[in-house]
Gaussian input, Z-matrix of N, CA and C with variables (Angstrom, degrees):
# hf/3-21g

backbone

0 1
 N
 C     1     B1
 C     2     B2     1     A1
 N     3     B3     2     A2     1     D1
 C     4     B4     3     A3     2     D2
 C     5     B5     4     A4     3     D3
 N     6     B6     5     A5     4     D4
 C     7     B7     6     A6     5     D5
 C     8     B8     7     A7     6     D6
 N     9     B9     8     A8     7     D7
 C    10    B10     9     A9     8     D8
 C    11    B11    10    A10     9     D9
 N    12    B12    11    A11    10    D10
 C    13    B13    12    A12    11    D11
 C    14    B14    13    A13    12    D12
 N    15    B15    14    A14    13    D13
 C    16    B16    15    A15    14    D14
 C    17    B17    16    A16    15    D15
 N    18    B18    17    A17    16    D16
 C    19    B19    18    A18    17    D17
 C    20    B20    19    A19    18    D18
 N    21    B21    20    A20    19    D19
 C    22    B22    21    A21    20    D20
 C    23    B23    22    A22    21    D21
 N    24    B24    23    A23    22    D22
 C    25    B25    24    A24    23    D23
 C    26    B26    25    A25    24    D24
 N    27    B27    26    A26    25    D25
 C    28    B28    27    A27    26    D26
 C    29    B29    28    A28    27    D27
 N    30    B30    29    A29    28    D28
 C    31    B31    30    A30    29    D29
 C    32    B32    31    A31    30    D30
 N    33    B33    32    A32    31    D31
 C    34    B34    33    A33    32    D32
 C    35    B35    34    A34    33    D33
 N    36    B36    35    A35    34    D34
 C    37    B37    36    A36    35    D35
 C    38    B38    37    A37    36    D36
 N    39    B39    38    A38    37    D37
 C    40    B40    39    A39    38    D38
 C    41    B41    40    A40    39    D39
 N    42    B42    41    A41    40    D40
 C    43    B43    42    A42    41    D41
 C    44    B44    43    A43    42    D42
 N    45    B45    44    A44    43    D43
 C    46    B46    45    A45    44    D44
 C    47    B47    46    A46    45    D45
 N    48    B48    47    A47    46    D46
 C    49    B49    48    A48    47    D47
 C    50    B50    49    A49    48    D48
 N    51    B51    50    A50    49    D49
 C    52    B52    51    A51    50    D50
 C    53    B53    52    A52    51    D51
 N    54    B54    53    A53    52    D52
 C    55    B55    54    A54    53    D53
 C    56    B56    55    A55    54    D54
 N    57    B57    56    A56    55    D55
 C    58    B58    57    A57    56    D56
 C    59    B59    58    A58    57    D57
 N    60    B60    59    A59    58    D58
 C    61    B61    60    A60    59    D59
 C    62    B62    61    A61    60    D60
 N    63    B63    62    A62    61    D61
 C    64    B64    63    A63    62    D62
 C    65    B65    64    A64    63    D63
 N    66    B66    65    A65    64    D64
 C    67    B67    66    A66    65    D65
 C    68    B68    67    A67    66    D66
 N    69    B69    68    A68    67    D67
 C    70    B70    69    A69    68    D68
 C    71    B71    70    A70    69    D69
 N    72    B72    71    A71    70    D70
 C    73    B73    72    A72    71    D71
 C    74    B74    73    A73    72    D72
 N    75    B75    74    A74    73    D73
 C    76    B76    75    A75    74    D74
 C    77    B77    76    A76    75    D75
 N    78    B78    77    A77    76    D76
 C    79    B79    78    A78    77    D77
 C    80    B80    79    A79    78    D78
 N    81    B81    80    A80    79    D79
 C    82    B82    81    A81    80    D80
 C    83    B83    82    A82    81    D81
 N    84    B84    83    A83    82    D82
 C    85    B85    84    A84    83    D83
 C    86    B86    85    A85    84    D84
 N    87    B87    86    A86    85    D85
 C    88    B88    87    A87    86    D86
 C    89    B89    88    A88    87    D87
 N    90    B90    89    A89    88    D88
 C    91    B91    90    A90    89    D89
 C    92    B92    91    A91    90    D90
 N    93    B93    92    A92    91    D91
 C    94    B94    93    A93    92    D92
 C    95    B95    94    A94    93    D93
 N    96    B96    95    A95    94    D94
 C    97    B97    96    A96    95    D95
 C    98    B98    97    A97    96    D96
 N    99    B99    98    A98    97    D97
 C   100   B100    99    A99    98    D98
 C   101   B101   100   A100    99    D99
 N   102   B102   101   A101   100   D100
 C   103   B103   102   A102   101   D101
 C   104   B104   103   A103   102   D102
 N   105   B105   104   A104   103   D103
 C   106   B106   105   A105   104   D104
 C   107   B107   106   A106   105   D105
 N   108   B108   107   A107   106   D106
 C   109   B109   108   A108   107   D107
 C   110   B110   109   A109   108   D108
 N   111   B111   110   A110   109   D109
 C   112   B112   111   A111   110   D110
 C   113   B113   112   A112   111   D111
 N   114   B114   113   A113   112   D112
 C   115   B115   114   A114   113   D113
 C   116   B116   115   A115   114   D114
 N   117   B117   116   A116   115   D115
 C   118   B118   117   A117   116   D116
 C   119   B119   118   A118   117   D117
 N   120   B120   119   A119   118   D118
 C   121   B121   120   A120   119   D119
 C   122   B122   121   A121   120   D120
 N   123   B123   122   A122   121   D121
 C   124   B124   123   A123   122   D122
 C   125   B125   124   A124   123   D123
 N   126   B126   125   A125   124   D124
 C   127   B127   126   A126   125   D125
 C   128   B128   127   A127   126   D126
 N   129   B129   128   A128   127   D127
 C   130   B130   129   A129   128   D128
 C   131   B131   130   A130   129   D129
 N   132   B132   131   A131   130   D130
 C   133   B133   132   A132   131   D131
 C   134   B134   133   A133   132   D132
 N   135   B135   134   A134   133   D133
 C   136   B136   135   A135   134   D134
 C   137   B137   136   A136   135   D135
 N   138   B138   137   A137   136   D136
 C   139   B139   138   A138   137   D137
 C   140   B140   139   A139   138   D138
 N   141   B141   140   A140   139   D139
 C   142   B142   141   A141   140   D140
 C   143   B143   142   A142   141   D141
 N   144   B144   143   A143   142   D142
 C   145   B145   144   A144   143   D143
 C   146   B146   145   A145   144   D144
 N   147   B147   146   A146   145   D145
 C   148   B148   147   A147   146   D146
 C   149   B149   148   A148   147   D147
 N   150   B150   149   A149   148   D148
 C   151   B151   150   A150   149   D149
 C   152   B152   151   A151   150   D150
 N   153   B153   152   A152   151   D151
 C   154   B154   153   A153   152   D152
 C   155   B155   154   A154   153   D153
 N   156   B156   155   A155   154   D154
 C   157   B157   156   A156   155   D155
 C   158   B158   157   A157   156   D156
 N   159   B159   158   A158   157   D157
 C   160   B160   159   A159   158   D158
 C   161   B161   160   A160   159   D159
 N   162   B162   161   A161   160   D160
 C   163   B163   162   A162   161   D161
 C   164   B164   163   A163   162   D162
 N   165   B165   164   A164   163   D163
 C   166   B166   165   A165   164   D164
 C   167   B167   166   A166   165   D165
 N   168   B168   167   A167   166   D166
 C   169   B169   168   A168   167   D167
 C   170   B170   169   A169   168   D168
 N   171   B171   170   A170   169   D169
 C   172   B172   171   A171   170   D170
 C   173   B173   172   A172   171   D171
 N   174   B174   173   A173   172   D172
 C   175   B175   174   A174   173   D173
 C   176   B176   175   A175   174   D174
 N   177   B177   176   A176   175   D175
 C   178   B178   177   A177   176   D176
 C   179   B179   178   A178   177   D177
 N   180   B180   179   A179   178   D178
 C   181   B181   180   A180   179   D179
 C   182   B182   181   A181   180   D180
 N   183   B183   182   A182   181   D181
 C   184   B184   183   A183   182   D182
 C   185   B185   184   A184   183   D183
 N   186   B186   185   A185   184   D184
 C   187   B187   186   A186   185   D185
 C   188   B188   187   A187   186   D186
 N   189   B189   188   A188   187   D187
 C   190   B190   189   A189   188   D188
 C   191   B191   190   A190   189   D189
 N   192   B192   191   A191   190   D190
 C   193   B193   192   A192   191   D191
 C   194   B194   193   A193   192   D192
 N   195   B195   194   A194   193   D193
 C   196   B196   195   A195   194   D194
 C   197   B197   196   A196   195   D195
 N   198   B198   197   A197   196   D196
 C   199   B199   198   A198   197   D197
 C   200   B200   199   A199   198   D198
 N   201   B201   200   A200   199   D199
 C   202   B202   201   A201   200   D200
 C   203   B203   202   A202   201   D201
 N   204   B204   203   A203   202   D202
 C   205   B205   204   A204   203   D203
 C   206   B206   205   A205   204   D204
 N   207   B207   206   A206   205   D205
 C   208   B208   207   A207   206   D206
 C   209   B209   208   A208   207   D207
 N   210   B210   209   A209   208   D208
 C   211   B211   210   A210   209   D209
 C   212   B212   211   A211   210   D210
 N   213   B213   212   A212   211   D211
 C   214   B214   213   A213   212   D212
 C   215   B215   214   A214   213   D213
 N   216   B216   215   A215   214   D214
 C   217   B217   216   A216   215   D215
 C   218   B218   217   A217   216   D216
 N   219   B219   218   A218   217   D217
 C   220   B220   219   A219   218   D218
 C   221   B221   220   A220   219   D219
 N   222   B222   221   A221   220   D220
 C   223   B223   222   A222   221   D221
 C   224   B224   223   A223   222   D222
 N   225   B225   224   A224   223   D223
 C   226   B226   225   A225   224   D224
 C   227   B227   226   A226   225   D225
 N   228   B228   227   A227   226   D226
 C   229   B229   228   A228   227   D227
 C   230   B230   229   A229   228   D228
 N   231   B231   230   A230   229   D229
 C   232   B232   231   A231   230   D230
 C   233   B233   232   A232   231   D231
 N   234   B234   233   A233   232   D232
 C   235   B235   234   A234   233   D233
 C   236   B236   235   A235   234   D234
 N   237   B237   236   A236   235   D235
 C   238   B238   237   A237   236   D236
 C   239   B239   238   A238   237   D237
 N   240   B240   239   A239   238   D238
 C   241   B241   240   A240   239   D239
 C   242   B242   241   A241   240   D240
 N   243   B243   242   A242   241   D241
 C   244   B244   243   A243   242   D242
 C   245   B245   244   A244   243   D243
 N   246   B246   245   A245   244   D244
 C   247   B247   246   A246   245   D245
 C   248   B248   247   A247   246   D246
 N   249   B249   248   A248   247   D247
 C   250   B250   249   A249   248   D248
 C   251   B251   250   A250   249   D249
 N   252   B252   251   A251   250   D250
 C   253   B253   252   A252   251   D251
 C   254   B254   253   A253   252   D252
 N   255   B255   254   A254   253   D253
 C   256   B256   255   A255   254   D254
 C   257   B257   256   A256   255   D255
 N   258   B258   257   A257   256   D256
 C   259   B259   258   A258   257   D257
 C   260   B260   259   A259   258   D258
 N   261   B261   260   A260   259   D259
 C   262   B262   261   A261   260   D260
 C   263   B263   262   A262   261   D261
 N   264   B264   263   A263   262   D262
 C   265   B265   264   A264   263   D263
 C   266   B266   265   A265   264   D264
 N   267   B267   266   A266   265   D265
 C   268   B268   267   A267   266   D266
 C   269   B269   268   A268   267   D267
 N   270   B270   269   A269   268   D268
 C   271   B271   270   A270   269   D269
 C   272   B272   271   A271   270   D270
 N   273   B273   272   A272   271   D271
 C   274   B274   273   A273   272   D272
 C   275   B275   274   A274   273   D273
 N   276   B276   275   A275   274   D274
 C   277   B277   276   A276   275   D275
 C   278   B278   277   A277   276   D276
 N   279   B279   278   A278   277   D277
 C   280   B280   279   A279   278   D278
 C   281   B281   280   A280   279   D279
 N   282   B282   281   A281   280   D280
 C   283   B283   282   A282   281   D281
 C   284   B284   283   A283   282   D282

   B1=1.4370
   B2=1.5308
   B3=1.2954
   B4=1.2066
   B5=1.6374
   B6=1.4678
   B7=1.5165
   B8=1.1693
   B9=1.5212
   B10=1.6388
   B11=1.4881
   B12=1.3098
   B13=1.2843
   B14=1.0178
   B15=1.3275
   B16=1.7514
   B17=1.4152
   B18=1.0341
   B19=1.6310
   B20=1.9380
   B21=1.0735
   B22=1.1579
   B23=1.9213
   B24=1.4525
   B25=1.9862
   B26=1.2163
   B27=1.6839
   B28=1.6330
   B29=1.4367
   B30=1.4647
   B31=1.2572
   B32=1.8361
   B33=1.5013
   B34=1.5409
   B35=1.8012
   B36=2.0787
   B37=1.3044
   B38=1.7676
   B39=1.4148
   B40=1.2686
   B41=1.8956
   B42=1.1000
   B43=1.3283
   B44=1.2998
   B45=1.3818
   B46=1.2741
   B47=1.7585
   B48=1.2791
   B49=1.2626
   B50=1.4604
   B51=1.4114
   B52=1.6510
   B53=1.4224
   B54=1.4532
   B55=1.5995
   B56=1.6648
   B57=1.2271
   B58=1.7876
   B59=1.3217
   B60=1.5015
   B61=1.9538
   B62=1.4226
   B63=1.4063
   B64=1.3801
   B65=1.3113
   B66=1.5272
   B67=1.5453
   B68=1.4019
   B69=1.2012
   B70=1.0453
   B71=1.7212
   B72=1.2274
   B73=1.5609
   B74=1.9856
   B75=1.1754
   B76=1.0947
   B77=1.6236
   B78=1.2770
   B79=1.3164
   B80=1.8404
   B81=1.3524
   B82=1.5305
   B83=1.5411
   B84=1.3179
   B85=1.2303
   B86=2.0330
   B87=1.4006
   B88=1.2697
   B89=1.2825
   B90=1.3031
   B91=1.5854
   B92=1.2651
   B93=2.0083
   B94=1.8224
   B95=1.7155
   B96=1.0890
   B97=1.0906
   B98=2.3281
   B99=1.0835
   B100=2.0451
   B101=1.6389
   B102=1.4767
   B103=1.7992
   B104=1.4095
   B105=1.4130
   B106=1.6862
   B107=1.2791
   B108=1.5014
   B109=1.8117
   B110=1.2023
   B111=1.4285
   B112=1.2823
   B113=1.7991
   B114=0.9178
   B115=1.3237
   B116=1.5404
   B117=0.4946
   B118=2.1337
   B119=1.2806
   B120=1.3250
   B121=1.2643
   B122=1.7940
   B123=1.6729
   B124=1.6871
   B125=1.6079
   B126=0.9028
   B127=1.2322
   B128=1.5404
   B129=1.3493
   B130=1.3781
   B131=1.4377
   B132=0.9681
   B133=1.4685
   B134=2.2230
   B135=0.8475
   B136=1.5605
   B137=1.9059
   B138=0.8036
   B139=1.6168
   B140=1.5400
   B141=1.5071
   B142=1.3418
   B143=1.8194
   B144=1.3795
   B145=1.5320
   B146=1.9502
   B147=1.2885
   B148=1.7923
   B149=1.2859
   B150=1.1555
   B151=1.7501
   B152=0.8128
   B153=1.4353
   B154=1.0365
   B155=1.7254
   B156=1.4218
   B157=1.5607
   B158=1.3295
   B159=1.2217
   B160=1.6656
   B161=1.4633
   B162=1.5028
   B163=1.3404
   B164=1.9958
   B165=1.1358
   B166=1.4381
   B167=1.4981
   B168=1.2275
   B169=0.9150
   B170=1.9887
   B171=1.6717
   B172=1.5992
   B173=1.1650
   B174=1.4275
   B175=2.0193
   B176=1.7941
   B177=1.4952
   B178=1.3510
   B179=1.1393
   B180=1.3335
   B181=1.6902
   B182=1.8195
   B183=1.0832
   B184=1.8712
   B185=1.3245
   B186=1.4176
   B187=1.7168
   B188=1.2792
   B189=1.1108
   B190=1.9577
   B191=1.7238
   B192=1.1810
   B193=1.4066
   B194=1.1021
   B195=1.7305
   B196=1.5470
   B197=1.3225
   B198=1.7035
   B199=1.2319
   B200=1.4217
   B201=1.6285
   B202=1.5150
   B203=1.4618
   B204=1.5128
   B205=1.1408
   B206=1.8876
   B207=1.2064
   B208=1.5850
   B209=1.3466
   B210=1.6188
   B211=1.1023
   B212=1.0553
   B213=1.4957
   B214=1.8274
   B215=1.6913
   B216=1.5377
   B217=1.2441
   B218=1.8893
   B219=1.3954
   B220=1.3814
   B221=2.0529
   B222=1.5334
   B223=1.1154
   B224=1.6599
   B225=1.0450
   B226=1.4627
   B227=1.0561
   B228=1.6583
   B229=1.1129
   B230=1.9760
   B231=0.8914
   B232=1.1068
   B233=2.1668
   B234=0.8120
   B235=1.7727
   B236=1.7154
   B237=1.9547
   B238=1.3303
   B239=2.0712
   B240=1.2567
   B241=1.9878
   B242=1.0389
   B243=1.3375
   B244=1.5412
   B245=1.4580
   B246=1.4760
   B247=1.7278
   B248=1.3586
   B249=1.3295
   B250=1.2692
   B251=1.3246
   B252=1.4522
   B253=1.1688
   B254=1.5277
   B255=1.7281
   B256=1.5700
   B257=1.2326
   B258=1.2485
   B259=1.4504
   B260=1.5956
   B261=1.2208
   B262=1.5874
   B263=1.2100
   B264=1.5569
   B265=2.0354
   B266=1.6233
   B267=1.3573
   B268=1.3172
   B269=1.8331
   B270=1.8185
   B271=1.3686
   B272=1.3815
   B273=1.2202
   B274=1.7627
   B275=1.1656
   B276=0.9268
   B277=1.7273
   B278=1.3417
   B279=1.8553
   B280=1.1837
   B281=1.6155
   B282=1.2434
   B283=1.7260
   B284=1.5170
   A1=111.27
   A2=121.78
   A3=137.02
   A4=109.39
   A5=102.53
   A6=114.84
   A7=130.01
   A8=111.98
   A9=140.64
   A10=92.28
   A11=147.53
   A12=140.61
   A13=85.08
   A14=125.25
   A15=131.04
   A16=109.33
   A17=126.33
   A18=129.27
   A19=93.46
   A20=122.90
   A21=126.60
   A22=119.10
   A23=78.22
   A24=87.61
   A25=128.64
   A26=105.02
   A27=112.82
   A28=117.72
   A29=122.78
   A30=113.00
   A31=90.40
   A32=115.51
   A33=122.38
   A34=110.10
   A35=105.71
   A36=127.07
   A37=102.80
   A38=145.97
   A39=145.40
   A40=83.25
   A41=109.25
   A42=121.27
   A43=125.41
   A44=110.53
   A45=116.58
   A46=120.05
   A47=118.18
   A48=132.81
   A49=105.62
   A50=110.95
   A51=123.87
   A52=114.11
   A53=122.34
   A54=135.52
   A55=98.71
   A56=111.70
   A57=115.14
   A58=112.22
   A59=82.67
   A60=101.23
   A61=107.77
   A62=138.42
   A63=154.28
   A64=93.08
   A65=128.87
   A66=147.89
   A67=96.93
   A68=146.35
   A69=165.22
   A70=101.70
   A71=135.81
   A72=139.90
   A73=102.88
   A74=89.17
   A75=123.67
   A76=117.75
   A77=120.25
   A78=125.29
   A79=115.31
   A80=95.09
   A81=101.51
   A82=112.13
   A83=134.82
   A84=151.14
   A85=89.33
   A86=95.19
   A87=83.29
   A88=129.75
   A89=123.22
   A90=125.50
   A91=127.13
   A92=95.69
   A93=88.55
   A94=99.44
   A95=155.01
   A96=156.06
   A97=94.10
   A98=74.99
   A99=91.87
   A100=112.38
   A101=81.80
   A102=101.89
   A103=133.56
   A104=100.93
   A105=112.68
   A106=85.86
   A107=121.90
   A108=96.86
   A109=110.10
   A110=150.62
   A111=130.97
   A112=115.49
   A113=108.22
   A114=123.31
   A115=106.98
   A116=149.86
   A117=157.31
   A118=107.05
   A119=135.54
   A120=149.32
   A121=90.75
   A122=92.01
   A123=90.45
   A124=110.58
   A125=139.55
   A126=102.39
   A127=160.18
   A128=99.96
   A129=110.56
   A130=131.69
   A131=128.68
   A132=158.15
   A133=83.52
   A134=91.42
   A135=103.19
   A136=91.56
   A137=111.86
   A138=114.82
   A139=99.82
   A140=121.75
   A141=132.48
   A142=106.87
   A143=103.21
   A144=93.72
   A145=80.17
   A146=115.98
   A147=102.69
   A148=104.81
   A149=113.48
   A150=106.81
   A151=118.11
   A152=149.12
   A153=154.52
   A154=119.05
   A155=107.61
   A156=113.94
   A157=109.44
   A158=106.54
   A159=94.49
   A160=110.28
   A161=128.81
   A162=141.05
   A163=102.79
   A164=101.73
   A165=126.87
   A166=88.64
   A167=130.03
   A168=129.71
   A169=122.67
   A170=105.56
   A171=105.42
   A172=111.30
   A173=145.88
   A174=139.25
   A175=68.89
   A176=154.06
   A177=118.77
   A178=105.06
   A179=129.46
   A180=151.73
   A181=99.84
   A182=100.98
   A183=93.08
   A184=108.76
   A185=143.51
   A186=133.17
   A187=122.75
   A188=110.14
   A189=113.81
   A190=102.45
   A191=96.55
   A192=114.95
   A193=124.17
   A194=150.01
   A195=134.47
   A196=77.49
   A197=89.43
   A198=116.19
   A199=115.25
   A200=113.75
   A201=124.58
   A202=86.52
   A203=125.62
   A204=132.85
   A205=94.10
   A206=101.96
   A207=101.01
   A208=120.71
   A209=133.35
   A210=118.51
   A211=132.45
   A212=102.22
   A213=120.73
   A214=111.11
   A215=101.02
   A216=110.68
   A217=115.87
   A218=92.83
   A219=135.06
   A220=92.25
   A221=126.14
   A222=151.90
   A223=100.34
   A224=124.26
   A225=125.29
   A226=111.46
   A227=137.12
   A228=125.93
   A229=90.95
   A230=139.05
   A231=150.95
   A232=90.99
   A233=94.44
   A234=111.47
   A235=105.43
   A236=94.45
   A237=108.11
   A238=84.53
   A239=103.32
   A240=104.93
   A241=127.42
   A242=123.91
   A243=127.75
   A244=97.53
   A245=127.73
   A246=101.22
   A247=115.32
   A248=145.23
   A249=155.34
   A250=91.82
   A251=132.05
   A252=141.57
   A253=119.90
   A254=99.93
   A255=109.97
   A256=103.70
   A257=128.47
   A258=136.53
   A259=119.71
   A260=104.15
   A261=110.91
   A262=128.08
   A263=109.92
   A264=120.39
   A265=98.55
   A266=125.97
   A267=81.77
   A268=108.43
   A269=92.30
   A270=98.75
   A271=81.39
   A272=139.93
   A273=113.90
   A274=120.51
   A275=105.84
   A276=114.61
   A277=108.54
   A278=129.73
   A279=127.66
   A280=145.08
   A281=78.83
   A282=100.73
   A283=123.11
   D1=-38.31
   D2=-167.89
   D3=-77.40
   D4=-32.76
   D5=156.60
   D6=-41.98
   D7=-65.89
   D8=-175.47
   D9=-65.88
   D10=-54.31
   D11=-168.43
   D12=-52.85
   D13=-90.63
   D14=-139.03
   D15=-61.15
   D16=-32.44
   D17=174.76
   D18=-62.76
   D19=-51.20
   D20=-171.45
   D21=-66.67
   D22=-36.60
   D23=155.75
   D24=-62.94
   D25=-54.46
   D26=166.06
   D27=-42.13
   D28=-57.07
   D29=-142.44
   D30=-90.15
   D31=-20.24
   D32=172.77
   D33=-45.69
   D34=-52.06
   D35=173.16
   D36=-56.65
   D37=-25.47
   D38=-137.66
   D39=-110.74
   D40=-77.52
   D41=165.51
   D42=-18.66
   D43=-80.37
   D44=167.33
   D45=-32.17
   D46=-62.00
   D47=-168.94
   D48=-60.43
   D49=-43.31
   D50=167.87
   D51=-51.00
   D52=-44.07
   D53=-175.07
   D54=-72.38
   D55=-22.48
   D56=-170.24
   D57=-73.34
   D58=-55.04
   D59=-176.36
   D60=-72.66
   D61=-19.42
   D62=156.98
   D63=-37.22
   D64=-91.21
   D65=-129.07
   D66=-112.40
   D67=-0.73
   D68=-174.27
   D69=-89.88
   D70=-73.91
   D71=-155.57
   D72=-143.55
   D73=138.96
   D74=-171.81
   D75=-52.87
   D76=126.91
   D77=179.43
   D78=-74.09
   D79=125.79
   D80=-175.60
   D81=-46.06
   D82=-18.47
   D83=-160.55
   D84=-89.72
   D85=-72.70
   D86=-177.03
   D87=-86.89
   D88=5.85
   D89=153.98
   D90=-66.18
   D91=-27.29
   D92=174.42
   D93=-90.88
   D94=11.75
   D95=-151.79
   D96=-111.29
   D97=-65.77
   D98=160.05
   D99=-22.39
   D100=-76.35
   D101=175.87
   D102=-65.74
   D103=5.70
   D104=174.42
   D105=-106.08
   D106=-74.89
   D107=-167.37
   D108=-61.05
   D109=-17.39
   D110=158.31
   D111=-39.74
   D112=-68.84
   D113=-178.54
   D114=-65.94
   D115=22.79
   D116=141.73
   D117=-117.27
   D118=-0.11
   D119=177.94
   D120=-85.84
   D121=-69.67
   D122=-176.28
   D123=-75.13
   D124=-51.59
   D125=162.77
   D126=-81.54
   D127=17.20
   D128=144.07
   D129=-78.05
   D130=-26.07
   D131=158.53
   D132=-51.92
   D133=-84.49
   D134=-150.56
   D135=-49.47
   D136=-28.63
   D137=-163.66
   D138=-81.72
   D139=-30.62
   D140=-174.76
   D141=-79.68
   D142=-24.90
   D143=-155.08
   D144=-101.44
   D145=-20.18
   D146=157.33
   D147=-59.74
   D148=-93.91
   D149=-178.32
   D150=-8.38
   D151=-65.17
   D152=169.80
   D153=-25.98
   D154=-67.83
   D155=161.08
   D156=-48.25
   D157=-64.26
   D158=-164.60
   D159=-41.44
   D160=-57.41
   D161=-162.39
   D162=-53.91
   D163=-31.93
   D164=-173.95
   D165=-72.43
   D166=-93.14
   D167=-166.73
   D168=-39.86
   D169=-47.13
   D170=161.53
   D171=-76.63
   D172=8.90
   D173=163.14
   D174=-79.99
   D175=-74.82
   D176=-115.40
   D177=-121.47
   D178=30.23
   D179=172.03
   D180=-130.28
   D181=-14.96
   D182=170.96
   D183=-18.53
   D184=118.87
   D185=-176.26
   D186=41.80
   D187=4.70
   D188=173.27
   D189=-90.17
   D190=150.05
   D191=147.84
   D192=-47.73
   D193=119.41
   D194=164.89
   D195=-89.95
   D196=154.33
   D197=151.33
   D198=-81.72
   D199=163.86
   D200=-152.05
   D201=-60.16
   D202=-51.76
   D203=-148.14
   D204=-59.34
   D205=-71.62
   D206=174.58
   D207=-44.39
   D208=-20.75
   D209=170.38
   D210=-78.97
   D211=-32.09
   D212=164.61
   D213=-43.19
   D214=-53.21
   D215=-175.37
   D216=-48.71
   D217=-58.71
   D218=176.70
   D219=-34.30
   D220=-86.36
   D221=162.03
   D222=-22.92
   D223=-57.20
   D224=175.07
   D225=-66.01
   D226=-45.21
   D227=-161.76
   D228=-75.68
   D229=-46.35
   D230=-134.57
   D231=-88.77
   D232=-35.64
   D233=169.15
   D234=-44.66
   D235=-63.69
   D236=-131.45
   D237=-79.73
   D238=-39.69
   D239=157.36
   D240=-38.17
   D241=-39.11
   D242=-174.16
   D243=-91.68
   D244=-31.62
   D245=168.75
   D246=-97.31
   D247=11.31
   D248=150.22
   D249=-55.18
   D250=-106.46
   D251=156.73
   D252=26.65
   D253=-58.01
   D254=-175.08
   D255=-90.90
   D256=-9.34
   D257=161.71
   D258=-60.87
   D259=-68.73
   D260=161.81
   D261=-32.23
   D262=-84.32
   D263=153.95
   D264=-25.71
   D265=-6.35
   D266=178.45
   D267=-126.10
   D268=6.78
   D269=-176.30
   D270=-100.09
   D271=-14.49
   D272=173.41
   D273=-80.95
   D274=-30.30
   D275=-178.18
   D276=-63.16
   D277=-36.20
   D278=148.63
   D279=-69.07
   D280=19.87
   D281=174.72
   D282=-121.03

């Protein structure tokens, strides 16, 4: 009898510890699942707050001249949208 208990303790102790490490830490499945909407999180965010400049920048060149400096700027921002963009398309498509 004293047998059957303790074997029955052990495998209670085996179990248990299994149910811990279960509910305890995160499944590789859904940790990478996390890290995709993280990452379309930030770059949607990042793609919005370009837009944003850019639109800023054409309200206050409306028929003006930019200067080179602002156009450079202007040209970059307009860069850094089109690979945000291709960033996204490419985190949806993996979803």
């Amino acid at each position: 009898m004293k047998t059957i208990i303790g074997i029955l303790v052990i495998i209670g102790v085996f179990f248990g510890a299994y149910q811990y490490q279960e509910s305890r830490y995160a499944k590789c499945g859904e940790l990478k699942a996390i890290e995709q909407r993280l990452d379309y999180k930030i770059l949607t965010d990042q793609s919005q707050s370009i837009q944003q400049r850019i639109w800023t920048i054409e309200d206050r060149y409306k028929g003006k001249e930019m200067p080179d400096s602002v156009k450079e700027e202007y040209r970059k921002l307009l860069e850094d949208k089109k690979r945000a963009e291709q960033k996204i398309l490419i985190l949806e498509k993996t979803n």
